[in-house]
C-alpha positions as a Markdown table, in Angstrom:
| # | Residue | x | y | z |
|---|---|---|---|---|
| 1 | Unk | 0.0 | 0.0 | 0.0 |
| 2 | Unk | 2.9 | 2.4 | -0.1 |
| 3 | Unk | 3.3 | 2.7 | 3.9 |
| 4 | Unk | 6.3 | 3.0 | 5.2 |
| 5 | Unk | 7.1 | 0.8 | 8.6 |
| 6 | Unk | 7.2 | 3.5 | 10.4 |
| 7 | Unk | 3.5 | 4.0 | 9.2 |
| 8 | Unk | 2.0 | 0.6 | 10.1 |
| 9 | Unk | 3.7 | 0.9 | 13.6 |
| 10 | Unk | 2.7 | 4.8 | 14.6 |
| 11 | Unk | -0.8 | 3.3 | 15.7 |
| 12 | Unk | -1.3 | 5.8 | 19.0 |
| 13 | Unk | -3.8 | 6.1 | 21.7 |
| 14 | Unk | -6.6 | 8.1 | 20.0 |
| 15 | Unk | -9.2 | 11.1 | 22.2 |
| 16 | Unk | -12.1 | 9.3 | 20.7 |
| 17 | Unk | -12.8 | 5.8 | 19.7 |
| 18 | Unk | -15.8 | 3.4 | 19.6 |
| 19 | Unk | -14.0 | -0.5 | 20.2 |
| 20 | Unk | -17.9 | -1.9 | 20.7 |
| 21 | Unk | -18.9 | -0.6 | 17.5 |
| 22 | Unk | -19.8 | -2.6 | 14.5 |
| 23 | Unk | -19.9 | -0.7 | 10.8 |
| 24 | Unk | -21.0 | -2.8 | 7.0 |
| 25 | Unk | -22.3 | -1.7 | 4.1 |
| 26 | Unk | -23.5 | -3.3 | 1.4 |
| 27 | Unk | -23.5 | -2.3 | -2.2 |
| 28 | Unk | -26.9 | -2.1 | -3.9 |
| 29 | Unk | -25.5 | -3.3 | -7.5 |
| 30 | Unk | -27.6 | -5.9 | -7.5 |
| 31 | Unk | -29.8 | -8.8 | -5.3 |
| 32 | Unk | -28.5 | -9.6 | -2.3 |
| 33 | Unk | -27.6 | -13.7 | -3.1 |
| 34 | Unk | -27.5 | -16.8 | -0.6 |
| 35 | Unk | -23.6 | -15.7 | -0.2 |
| 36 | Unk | -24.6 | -12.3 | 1.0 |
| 37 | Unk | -26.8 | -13.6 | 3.3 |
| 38 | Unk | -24.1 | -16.2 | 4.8 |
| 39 | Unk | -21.1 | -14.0 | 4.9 |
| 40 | Unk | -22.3 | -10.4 | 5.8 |
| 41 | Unk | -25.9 | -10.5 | 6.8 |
| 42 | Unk | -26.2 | -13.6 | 9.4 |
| 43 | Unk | -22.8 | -12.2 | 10.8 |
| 44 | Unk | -24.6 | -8.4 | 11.1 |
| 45 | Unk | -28.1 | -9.8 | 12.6 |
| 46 | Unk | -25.6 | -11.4 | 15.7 |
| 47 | Unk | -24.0 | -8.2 | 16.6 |
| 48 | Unk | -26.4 | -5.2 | 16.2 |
| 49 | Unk | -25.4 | -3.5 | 19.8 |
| 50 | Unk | -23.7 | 0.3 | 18.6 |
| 51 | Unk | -23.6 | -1.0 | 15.1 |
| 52 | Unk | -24.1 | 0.8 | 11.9 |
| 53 | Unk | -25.1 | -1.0 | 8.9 |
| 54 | Unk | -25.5 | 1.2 | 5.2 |
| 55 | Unk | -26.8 | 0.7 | 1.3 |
| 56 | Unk | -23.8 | 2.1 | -0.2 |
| 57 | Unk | -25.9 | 3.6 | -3.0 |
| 58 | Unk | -22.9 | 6.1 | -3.8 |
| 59 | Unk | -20.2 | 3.4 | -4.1 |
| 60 | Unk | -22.9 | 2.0 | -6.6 |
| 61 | Unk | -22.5 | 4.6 | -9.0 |
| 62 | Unk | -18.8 | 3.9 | -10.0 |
| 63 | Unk | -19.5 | 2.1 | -13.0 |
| 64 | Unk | -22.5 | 2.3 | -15.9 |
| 65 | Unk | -25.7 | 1.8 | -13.9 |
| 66 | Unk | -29.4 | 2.2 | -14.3 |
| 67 | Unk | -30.7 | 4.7 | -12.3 |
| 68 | Unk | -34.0 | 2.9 | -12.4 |
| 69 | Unk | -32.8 | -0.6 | -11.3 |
| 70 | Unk | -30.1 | 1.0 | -8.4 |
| 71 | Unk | -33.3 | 2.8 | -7.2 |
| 72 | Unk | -34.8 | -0.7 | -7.2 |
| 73 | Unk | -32.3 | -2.5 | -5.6 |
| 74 | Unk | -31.7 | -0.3 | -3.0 |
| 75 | Unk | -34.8 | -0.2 | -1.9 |
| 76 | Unk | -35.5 | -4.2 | -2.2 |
| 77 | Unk | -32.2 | -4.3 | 0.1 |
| 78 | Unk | -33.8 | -2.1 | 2.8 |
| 79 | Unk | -36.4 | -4.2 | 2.9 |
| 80 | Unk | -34.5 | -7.4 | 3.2 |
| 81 | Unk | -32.6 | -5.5 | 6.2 |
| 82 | Unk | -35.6 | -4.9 | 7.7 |
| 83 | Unk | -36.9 | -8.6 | 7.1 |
| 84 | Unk | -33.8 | -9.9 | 8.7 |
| 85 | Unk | -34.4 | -8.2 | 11.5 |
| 86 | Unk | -31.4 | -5.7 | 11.4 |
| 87 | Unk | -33.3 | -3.1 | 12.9 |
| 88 | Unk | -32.2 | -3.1 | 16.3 |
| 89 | Unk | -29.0 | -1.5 | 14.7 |
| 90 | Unk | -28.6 | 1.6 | 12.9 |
| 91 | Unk | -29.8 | 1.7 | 9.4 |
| 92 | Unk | -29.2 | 4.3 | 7.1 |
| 93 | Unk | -28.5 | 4.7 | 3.3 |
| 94 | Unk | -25.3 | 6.5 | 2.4 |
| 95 | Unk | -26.2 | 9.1 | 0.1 |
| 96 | Unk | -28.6 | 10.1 | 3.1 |
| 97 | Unk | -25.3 | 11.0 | 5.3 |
| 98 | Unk | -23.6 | 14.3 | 3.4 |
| 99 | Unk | -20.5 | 13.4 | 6.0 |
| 100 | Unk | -19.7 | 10.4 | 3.7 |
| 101 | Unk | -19.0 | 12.3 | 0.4 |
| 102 | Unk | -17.9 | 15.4 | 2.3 |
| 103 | Unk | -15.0 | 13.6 | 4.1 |
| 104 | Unk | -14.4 | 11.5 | 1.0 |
| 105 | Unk | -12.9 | 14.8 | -0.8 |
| 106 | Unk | -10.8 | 15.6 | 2.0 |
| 107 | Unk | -9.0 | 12.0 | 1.8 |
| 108 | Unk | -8.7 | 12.6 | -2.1 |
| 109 | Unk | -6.5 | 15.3 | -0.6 |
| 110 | Unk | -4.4 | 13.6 | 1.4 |
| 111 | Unk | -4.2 | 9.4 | -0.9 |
| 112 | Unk | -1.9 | 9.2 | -3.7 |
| 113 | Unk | -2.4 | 8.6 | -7.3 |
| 114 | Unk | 0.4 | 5.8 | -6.9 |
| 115 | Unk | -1.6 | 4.2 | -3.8 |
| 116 | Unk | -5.3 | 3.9 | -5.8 |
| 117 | Unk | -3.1 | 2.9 | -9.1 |
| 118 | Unk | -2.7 | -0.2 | -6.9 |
| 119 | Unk | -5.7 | -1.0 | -5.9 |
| 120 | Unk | -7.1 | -4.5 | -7.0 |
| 121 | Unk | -10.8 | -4.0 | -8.1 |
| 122 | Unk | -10.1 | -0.9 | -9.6 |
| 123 | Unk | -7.5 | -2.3 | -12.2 |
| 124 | Unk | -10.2 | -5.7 | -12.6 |
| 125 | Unk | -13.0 | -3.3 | -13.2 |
| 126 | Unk | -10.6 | -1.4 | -15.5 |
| 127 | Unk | -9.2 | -4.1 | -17.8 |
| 128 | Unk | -9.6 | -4.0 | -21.2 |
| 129 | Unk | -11.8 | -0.6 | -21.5 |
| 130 | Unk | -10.7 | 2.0 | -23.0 |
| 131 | Unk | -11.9 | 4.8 | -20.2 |
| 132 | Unk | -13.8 | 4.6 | -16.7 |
| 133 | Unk | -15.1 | 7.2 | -14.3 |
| 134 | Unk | -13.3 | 9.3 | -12.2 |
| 135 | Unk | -15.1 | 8.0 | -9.4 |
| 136 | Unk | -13.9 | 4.2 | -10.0 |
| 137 | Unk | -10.4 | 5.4 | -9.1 |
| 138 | Unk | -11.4 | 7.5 | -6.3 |
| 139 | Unk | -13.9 | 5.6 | -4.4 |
| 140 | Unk | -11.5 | 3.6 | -2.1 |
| 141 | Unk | -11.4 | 7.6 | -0.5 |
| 142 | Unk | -14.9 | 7.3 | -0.3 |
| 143 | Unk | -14.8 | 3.5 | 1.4 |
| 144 | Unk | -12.0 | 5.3 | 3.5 |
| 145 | Unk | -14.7 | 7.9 | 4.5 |
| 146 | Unk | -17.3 | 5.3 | 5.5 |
| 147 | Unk | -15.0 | 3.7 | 7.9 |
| 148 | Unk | -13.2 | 6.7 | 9.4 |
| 149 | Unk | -16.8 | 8.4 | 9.6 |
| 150 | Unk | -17.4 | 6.2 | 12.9 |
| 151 | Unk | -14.2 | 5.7 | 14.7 |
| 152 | Unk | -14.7 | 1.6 | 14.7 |
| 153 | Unk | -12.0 | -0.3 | 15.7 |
| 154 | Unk | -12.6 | -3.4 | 13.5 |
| 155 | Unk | -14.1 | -3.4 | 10.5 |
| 156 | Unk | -15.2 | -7.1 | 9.5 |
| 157 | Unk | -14.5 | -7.8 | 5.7 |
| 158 | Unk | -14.3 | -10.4 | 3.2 |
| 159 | Unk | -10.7 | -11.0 | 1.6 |
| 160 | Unk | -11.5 | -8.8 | -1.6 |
| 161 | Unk | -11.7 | -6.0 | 0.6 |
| 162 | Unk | -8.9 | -6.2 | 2.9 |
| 163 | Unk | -6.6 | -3.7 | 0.7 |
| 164 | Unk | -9.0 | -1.2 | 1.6 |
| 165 | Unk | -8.8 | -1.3 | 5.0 |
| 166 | Unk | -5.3 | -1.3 | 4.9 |
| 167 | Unk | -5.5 | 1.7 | 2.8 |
| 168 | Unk | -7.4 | 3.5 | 5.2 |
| 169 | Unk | -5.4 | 2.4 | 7.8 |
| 170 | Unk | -2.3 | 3.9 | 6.2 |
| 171 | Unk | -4.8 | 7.3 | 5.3 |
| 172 | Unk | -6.0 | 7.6 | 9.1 |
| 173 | Unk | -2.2 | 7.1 | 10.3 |
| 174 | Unk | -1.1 | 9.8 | 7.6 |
| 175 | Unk | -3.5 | 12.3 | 8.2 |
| 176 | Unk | -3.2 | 11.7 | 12.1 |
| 177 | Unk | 0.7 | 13.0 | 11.9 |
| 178 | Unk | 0.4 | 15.8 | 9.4 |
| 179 | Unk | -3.3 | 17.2 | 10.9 |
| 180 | Unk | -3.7 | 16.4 | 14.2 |
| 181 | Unk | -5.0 | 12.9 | 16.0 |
| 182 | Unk | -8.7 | 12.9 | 14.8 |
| 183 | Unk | -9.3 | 9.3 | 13.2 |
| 184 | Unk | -9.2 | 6.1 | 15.0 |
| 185 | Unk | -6.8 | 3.7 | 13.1 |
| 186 | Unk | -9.3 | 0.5 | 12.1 |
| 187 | Unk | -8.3 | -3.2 | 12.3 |
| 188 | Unk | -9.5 | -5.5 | 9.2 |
| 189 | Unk | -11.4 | -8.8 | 11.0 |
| 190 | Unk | -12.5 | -11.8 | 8.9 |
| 191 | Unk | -15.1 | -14.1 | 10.0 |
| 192 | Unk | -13.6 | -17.4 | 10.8 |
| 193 | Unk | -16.3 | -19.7 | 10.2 |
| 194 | Unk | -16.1 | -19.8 | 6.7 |
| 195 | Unk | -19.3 | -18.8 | 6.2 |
| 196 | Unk | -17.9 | -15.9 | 3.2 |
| 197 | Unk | -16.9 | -18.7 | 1.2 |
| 198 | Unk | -20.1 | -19.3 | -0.6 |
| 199 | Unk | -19.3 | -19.6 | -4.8 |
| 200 | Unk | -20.7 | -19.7 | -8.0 |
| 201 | Unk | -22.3 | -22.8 | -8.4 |
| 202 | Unk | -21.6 | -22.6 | -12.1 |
| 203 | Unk | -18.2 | -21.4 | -11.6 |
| 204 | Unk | -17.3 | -22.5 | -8.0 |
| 205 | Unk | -13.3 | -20.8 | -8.1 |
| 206 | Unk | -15.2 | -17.7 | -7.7 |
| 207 | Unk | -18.2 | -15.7 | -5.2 |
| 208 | Unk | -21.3 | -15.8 | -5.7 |
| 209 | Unk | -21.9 | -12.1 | -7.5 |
| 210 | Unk | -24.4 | -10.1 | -6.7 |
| 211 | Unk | -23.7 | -7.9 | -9.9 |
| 212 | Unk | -25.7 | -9.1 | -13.0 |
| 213 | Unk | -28.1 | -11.9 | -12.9 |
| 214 | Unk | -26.1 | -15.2 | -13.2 |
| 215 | Unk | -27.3 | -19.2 | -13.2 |
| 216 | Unk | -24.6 | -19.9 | -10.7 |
| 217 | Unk | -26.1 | -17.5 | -8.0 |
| 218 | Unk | -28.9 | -18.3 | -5.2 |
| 219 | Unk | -30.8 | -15.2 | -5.0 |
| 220 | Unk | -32.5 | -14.5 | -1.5 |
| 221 | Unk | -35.9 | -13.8 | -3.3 |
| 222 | Unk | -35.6 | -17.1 | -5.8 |
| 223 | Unk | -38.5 | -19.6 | -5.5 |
| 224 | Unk | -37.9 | -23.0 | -4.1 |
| 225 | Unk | -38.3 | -23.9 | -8.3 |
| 226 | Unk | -35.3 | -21.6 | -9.2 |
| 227 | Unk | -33.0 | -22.9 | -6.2 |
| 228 | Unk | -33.7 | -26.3 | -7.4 |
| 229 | Unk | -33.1 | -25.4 | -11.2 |
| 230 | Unk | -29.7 | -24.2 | -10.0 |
| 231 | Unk | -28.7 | -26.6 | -7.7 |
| 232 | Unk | -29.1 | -29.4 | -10.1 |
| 233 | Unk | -27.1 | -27.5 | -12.9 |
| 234 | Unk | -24.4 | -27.0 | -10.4 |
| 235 | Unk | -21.1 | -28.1 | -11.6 |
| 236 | Unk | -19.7 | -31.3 | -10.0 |
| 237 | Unk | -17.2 | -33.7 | -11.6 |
| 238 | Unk | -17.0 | -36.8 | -13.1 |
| 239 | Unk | -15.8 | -39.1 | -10.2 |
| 240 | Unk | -18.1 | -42.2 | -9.4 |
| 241 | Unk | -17.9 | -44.3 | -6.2 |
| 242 | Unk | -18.4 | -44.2 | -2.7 |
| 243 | Unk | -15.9 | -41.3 | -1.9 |
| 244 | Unk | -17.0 | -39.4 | -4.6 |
| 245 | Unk | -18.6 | -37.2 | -2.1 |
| 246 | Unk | -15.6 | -35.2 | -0.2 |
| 247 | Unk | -14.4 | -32.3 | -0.1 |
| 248 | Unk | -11.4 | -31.2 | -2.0 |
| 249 | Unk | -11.0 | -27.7 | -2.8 |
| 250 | Unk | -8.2 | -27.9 | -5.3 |
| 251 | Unk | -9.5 | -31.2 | -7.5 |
| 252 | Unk | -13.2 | -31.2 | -6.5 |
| 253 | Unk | -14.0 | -27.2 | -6.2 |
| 254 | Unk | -17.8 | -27.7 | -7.4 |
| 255 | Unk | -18.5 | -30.2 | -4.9 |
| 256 | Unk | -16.5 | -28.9 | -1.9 |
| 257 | Unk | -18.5 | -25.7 | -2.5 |
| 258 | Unk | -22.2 | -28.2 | -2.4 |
| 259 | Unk | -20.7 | -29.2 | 0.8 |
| 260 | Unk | -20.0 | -25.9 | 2.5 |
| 261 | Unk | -23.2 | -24.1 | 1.2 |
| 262 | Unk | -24.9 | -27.4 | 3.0 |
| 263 | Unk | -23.1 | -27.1 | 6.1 |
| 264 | Unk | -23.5 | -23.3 | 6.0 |
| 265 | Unk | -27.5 | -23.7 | 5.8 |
| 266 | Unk | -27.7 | -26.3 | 8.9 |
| 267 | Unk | -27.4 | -29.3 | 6.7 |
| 268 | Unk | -25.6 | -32.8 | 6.7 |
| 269 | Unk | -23.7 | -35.0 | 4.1 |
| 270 | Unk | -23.9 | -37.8 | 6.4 |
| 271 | Unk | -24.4 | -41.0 | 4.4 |
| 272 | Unk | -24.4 | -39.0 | 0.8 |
| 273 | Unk | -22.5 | -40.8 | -1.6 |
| 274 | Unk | -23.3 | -39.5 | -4.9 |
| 275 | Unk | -24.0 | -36.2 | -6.6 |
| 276 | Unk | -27.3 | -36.1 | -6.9 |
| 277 | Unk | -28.2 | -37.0 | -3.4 |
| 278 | Unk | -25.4 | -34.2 | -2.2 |
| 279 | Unk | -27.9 | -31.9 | -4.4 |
| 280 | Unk | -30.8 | -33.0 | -3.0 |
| 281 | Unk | -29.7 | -32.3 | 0.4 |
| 282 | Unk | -28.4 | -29.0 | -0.8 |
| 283 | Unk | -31.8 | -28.1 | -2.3 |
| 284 | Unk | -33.8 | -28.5 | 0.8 |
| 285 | Unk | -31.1 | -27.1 | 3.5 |
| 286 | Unk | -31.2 | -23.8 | 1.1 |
| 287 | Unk | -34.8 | -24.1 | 0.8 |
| 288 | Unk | -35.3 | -24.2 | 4.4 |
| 289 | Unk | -32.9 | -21.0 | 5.0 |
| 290 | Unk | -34.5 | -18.8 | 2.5 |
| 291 | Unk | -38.7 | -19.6 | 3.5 |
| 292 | Unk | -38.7 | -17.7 | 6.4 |
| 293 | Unk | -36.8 | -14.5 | 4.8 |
| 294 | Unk | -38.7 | -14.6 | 2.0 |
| 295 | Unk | -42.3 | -14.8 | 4.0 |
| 296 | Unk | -41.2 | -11.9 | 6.3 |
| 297 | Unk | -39.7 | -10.0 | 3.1 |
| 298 | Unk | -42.9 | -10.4 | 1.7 |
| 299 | Unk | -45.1 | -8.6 | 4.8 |
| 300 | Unk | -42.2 | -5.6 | 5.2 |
| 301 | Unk | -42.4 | -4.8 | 1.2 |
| 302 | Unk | -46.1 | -4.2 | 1.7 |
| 303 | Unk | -45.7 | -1.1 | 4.2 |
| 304 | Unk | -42.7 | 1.0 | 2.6 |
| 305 | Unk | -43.4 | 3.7 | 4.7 |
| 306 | Unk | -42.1 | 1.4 | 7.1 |
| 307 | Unk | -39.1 | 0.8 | 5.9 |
| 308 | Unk | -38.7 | 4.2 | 4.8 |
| 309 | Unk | -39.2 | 5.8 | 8.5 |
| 310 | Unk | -37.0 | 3.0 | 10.0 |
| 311 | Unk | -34.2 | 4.4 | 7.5 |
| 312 | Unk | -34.3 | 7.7 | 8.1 |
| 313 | Unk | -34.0 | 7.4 | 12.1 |
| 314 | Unk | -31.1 | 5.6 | 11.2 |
| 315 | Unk | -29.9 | 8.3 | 8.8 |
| 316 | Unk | -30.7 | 11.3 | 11.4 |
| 317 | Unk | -28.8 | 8.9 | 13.9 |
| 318 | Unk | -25.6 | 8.8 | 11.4 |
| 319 | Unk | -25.7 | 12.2 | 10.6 |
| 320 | Unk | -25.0 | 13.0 | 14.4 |
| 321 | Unk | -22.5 | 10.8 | 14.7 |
| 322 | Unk | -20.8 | 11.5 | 11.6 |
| 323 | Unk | -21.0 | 15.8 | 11.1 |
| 324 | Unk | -18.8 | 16.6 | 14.2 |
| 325 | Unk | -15.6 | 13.8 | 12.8 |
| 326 | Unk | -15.9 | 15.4 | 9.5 |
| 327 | Unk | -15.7 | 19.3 | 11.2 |
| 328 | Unk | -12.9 | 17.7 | 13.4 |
| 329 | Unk | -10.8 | 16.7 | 10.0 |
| 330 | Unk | -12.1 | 19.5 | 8.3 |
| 331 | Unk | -10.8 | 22.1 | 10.9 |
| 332 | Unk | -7.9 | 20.1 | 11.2 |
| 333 | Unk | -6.8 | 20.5 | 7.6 |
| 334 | Unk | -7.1 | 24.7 | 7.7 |
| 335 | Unk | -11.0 | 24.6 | 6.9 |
């Protein structure tokens, strides 16, 4: 990321810091999928004391998008927080909380051109096109912002997104020396469980994306009919025989994926020896998990006022908690 040793050891007592609270957001560029639900969204509905979970409906805007369909999703995904029963936390939509953009620009000010040339997603995103927006540079500043924003200790991500908590680690340490001591310096924690590790079932070396609609992803609102559709075209191999069954990441990817996403949803491959039993088993556990979020979905999508009310308190709540750090960094930088 750039940071000198010095950097990634000058981690000092800060004046204000939160080490209870928990911060996530999701982006609305799609359906939230079976893997969203397993990774981020069980882990959030466990720890909702002091924790602030966000649509990032701004970082959603990086590349060509719809503003029909992001309007669409983002509202289907506050819905499903609601349904999950996320609302003893904070809940809020980013483009709601000025603080986020606002603080954004003042970390443009203070990264590198160097640091975001280095960033992973940007140079996948930016392969093999000719030009992208401004804004799909710029918006690890932005994902700094929505971290910083709330003075969390730990920030729980998946893999993909560890470089950007590392870069704001090394932004908060930065500005922290040349401004003043105003950000606390966040940790990067991964769930242990394995529970992120929910793939394609068409292409199982890679996540489940919530991105464009794809036959190797569960979405949380597909019918029983479309999970089983899936499931069945899942890729396996073509191993016969009584051990066929196991899990191998590197030579049976497919199938160790069947048996995570079964473990994952409560089931067992006790006594499964061949692929089609294995799918079986995966139908039903999946089935099972998404009935009850897809009932309650369905009562909180018929009152959007609802929905809309419980998102504002949550906005008004961010918007206190976020305005006086970004006058603190503001000030600090001569503003």
């Amino acid at each position: 990321m750039g940071s000198s040793t010095q950097d990634t050891q000058d981690t000092q007592e800060h004046p204000v810091s939160t080490p209870t609270r928990t911060l996530s957001l999701l982006t609305p560029s799609g359906r939230l999928t079976l893997g969203s639900l397993l990774g981020a969204l069980e882990p959030m509905r466990q720890r909702q004391d002091d924790a602030f979970y966000g649509i990032a409906d701004l970082h959603a805007m990086t590349t060509t998008h719809d503003p029909a369909r992001l309007r669409a999703h983002a509202d289907e995904t506050a819905a499903l927080f609601v349904a999950l029963g996320l609302d003893r936390a904070t809940l809020f939509r980013q483009s709601r909380v000025p603080a986020h953009a606002q603080l954004a620009y003042l970390l443009e000010c203070v990264v590198t051109t160097g640091e975001l040339n280095r960033m992973i997603q940007f140079k996948e995103k930016g392969r093999g096109v000719d030009s992208t927006r401004v804004s799909l540079f710029t918006y690890p500043a932005l994902m700094a912002a929505d971290i910083l924003l709330y003075r969390p200790t730990q920030v729980p991500v998946g893999d993909d997104q560890r470089q950007h908590v590392e870069l704001t680690r090394d932004l908060a340490l930065r500005f922290n020396r040349r401004y003043g001591e105003v950000f606390t310096v966040p940790e990067a924690v991964t769930a242990s469980d394995g529970s992120a590790r929910v793939m394609d079932l068409q292409h199982p070396t890679r996540k489940m994306s919530k991105s464009a609609e794809a036959p190797g992803t569960v979405y949380l609102l597909d019918p029983p009919d479309v999970v089983r559709r899936k499931v069945a075209r899942a890729v396996t191999d073509g191993e016969v025989g009584p051990d066929a069954v196991r899990a191998d990441r590197e030579a049976k990817p497919g199938v160790t994926n069947l048996l995570e996403v079964l473990a994952a949803c409560g089931g067992s491959a006790d006594g499964l020896t061949t692929y089609g039993a294995l799918k079986a088993a995966v139908t039903d556990a999946v089935v099972a998990v998404l009935e009850p979020v897809q009932r309650r979905y369905a009562e909180v999508a018929a009152d959007p006022t609802h929905v809309a009310e419980v998102f504002e308190r949550g906005a008004e709540r961010a918007r206190t908690v976020t305005e006086p750090v970004l006058a603190a960094a503001a000030s600090a930088m001569g503003l």
